[in-house]
C-alpha positions in Angstrom: 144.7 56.9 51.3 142.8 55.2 48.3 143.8 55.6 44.6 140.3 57.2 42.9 140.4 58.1 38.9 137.3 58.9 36.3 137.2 57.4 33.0 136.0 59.6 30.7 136.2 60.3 27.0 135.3 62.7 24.5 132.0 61.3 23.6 129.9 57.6 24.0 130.9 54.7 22.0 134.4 55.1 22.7 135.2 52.2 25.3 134.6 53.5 28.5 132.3 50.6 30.1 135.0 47.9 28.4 138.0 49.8 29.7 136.6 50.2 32.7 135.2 46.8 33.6 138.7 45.5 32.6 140.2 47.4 35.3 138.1 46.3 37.4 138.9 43.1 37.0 142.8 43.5 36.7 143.3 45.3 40.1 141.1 42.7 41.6 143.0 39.6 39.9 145.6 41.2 41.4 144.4 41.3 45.2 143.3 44.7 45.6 139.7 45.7 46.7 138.1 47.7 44.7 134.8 49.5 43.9 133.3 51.6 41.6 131.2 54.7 40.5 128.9 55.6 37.6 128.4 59.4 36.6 124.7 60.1 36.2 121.6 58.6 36.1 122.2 54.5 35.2 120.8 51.2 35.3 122.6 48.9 33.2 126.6 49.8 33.8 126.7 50.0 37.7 125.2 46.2 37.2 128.4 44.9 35.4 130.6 46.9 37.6 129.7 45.0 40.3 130.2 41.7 38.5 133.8 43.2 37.6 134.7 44.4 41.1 132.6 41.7 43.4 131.6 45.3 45.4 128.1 47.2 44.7 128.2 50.0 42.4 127.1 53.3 43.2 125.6 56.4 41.1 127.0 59.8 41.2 125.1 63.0 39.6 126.6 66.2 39.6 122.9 67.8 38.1 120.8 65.9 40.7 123.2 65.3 44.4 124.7 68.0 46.3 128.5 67.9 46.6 128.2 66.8 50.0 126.0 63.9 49.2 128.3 62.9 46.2 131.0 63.0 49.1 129.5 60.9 51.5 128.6 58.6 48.9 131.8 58.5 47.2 133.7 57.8 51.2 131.5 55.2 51.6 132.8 53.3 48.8 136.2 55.0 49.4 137.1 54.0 53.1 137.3 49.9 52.7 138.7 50.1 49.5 142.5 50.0 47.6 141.2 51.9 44.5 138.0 53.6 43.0 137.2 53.9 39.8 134.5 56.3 38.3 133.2 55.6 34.8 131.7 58.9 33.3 128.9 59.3 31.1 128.6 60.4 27.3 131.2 62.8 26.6 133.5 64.6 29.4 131.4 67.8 28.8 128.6 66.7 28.1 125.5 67.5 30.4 122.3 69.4 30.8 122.2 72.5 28.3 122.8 75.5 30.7 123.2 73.2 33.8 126.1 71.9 35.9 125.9 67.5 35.4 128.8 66.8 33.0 131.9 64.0 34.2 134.0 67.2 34.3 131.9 68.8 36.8 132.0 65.8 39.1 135.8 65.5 38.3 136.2 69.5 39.1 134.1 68.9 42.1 135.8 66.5 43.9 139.4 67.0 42.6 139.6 63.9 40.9 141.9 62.7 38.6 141.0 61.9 34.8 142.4 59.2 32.6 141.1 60.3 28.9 140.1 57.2 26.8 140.6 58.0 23.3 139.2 56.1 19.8 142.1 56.1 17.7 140.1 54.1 15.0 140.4 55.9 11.6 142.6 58.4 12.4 147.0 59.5 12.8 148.4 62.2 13.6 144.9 64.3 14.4 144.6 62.2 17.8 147.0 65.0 19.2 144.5 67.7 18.3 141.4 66.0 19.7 143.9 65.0 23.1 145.1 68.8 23.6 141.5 70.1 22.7 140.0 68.1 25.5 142.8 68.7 28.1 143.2 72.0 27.3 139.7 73.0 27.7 139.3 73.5 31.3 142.3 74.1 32.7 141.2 72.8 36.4 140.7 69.2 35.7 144.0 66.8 36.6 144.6 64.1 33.9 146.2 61.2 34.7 146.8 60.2 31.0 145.7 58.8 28.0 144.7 55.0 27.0 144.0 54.6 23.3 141.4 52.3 22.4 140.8 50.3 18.9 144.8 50.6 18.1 144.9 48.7 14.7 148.6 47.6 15.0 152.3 47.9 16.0 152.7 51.0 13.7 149.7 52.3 13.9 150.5 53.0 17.6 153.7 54.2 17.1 152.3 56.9 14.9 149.6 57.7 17.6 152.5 57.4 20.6 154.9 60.0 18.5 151.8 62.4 18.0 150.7 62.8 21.4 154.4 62.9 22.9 154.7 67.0 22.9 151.8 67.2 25.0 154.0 65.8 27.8 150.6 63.9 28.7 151.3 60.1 30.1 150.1 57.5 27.8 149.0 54.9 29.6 148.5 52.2 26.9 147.1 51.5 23.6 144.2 48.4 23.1 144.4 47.0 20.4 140.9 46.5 18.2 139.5 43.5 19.0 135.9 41.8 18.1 136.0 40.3 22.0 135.9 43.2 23.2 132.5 44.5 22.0 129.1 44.6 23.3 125.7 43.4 22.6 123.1 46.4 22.9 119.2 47.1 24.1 116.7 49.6 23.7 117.7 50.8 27.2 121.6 50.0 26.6 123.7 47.5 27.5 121.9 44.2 27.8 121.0 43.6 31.7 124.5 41.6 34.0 122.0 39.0 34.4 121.6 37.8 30.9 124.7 37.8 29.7 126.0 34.0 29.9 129.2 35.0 28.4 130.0 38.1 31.1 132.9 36.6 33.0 134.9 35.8 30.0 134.1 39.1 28.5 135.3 40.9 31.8 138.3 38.4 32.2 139.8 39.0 28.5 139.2 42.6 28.9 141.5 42.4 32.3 143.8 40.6 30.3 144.2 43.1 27.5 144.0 46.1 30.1 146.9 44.4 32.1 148.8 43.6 28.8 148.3 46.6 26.8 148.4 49.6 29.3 150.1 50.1 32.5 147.1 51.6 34.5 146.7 48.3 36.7 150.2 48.7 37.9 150.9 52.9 37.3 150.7 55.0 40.6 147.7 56.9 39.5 147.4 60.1 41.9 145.9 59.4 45.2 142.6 61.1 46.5 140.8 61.1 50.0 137.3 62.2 51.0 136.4 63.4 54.0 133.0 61.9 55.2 130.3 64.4 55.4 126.7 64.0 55.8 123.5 64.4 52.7 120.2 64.0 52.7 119.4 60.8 49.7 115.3 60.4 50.1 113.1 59.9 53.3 112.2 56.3 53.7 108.7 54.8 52.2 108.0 53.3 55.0 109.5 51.4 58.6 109.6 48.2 56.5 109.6 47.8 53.1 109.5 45.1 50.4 111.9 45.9 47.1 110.8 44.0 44.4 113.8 42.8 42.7 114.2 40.1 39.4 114.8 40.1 35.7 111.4 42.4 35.5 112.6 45.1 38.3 116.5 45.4 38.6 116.5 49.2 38.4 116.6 50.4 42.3 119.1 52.7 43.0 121.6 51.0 45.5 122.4 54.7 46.8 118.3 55.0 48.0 118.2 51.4 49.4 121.1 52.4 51.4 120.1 55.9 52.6 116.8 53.9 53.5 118.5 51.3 55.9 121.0 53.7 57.4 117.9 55.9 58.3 116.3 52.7 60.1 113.9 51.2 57.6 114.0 47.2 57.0 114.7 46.5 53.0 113.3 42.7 52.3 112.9 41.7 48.8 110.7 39.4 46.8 110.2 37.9 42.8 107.2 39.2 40.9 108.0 37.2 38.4 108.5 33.9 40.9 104.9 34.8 42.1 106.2 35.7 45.1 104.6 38.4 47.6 105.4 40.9 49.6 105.8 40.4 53.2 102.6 40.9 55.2 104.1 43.2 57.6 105.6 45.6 54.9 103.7 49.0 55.3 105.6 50.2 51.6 105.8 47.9 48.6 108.4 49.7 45.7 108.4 48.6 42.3 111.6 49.7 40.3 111.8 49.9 36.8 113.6 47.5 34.3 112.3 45.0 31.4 108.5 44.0 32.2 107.8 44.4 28.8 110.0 41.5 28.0 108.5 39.4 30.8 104.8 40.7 30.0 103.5 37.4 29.7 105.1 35.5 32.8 103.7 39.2 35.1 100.2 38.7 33.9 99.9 35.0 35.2 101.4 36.2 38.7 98.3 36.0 40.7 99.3 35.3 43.9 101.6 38.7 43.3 99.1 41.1 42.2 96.1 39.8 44.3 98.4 40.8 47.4 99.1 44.2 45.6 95.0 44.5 45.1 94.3 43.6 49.1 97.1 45.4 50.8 97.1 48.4 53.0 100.8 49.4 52.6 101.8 52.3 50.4 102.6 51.3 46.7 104.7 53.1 44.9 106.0 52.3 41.3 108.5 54.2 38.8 108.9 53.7 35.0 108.2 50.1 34.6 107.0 49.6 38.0 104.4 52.2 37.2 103.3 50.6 34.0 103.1 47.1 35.9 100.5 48.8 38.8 98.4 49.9 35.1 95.6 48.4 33.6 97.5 46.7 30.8 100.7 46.4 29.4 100.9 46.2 25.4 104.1 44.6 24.5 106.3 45.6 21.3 104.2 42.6 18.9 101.0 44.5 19.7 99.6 41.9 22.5 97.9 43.4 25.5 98.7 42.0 29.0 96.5 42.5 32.0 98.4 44.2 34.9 97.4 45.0 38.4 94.7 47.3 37.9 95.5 49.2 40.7 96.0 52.7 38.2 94.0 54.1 35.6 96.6 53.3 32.5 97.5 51.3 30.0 101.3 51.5 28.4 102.4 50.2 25.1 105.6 49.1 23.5 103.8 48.5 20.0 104.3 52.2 19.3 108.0 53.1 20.4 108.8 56.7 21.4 111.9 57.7 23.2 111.8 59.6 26.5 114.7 60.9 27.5 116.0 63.3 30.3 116.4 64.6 33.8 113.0 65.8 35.6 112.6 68.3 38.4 109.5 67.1 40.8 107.2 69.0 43.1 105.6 66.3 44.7 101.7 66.8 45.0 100.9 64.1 47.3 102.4 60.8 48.4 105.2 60.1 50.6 107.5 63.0 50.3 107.2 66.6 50.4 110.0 67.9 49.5 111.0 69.1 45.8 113.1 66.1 44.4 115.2 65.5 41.3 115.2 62.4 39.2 114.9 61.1 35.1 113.2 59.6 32.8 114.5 57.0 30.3 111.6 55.0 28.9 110.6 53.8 25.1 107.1 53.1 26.1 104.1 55.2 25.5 101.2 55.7 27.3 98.0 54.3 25.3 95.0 55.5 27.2 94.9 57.2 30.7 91.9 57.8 33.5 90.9 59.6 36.0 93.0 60.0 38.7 95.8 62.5 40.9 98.7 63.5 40.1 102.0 62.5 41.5 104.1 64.9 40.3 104.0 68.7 38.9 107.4 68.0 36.3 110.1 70.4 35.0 113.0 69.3 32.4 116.6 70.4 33.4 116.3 73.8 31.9 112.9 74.4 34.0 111.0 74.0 31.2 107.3 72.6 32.4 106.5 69.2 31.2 103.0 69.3 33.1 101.7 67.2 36.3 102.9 63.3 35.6 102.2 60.8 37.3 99.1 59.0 39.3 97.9 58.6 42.8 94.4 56.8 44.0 94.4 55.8 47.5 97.5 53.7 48.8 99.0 53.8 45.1 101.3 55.9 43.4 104.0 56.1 40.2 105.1 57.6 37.4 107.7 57.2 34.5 110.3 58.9 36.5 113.4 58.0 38.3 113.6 59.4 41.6 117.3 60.2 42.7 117.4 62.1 45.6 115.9 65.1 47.0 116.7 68.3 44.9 119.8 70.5 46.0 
């Protein structure tokens, strides 16, 4: 048996990642193995789970996976572990419009517990309305209790504490409001594990205050197993294939790399930005997204990098910014163009800032997959001029709106803005 929770809240902002990372931590520092879970489709978080928890951090989507493949998924993480701990996304209901996607879906789903993080800043005695609203809501979700977060002192919490104590709901703690406890921020979110110097004290005071100010890291929180079932993630690029993998590119799913190697295919990785190559026997090269537009400069001089991309045979397949790094140019956020590979008719910019934002379904129109797929788009860039090539993709929004054919293909090399997942339900 493994201990399994979600922490959700009733909307963003509200301390999820903190409270989360700091658990982490806590049932770590005190000898337990743990792992971790990110609802939705997400870079940046599963990156500082895996700082917190020493184990690899996987993505869950109730819109885009089949309950089975959440399953399997979820028992891979499940089987070596003492507790799993799924941070949810935006608010517990909150999803596609008209489309199953929310934390509460996956919580419903798989029978999973819910601890209900709560901002208590600016408010008394209403905390018990917003508490019972949420809980009462859908009747089948299991809540483990409460934590409030930014508690401004000793009688401040009592107030909270005697509010909430007729809705016979545990509360689990109360976190005080704290400066340490806050995050620097990016266009795309949280700035990137990588970069932050000051990470491990960050995660180590936040296990601190978790383990002094609630009683999750030591409660019995209701106990959860999976049975292991099969699900289909994505058909491999290729028998061997080269990730690349660095500040510029650090947005690979780990749930496709590991569908890829338990279907056979060899993963090897390599720097862009160190001018390093791809290995010559790789028959797929895949370029992620993540920063390049901060790393423009340092991408442009890579010759030995792009003149293998320019001379290989191997499939080449980019998404978001490995898409705009196979382009023509890349125009960074001061106005400066960059040379890029050259490989596909199009030039992105940063200079003019639009926000793209949601999940996509894909009918593939060529490439290496033939199946319909489902994936997302989460991009600020904008696409400055385009030529002539194919498409990749004919593109739907969650609703099933059309959002046209995206994408490009010429030859060997492929991409688009989007975010594959997995293969559509």
């Amino acid at each position: 048996m493994v201990k399994v929770f979600v922490v959700a809240a009733p909307a963003s902002g509200s301390g999820k990642t903190m409270l989360t990372l700091g658990l982490l931590r806590a049932f770590r520092n005190r000898g337990l193995k743990v792992a971790s879970a990110k609802v939705g489709p997400d870079h940046i978080d599963p990156r500082f789970h895996e700082v917190a928890s020493g184990w690899p951090c996987l993505n869950l989507d109730p819109w885009a996976m089949k309950p089975d493949l959440m399953r399997s998924l979820l028992t891979g993480l499940a089987k070596d572990s003492d507790v799993v701990i799924i941070e949810g996304v935006m608010g517990l209901f909150d999803g596609p419009q008209g489309a199953r996607g929310s934390t509460a879906d996956l919580a419903q789903e798989l029978r999973i517990p819910i601890i209900l993080v709560l901002d208590a800043s600016r408010q008394g005695q209403s905390i018990a309305a917003l508490a019972q609203g949420f809980i009462k809501f859908n009747t089948k979700l299991k809540f483990a209790g409460i934590i409030l977060n930014r508690v401004a002192s000793d009688r401040h919490a009592a107030i909270l504490a005697s509010a909430l104590e007729p809705l016979k709901i545990p509360l689990l703690g109360a976190v005080r409001q704290s400066d340490s406890l806050a995050w620097p921020s990016r266009h795309l979110g949280l700035v990137q594990a990588q970069e932050n110097q000051q990470l491990e004290e960050f995660i180590e005071t936040a296990a601190s205050t978790i383990s002094r100010e609630t009683i999750v890291d030591k409660a019995e929180i209701e106990e959860a197993w999976f049975e292991l079932v099969g699900g289909t993630v994505l058909p491999p690029l290729g028998q061997r294939i080269a990730v690349a993998e660095d500040m510029a590119f650090s947005f690979a799913y780990p749930h496709i790399l590991q569908s890829w190697k338990k279907s056979g295919a060899e993963i090897s990785l390599f720097s862009p930005l160190k001018d390093e190559t791809p290995r010559d026997d790789s028959d797929a090269v895949f370029l992620p997204g993540g920063y390049p537009e901060l790393h423009a400069g340092p991408l442009a001089q890579s010759r030995k990098f792009f003149g293998h991309l320019r001379d290989t045979k191997a499939l080449i397949y980019g998404e978001c910014g490995g898409y705009m790094v196979l382009g023509d140019a890349l125009i960074d956020g001061g106005g400066k163009s960059h040379a890029m590979a050259g490989l596909l008719p199009v030039t992105t910019s940063f200079a003019r800032r639009k926000l793209h934002l949601g999940y996509r379904q894909l009918k593939p129109l060529g490439g290496p997959w033939s199946k319909p797929l489902r994936g997302h788009e989460y991009h600020y860039s904008t696409i400055e001029s385009e030529g002539k090539a194919d498409r990749l993709f004919i593109a739907r929004d969650a609703a099933g709106e059309s959002l046209g054919n995206i994408g490009l293909r010429r030859g060997n090399v492929m991409g688009s803005y989007a975010h594959i997942i997995c293969e559509a339900p």
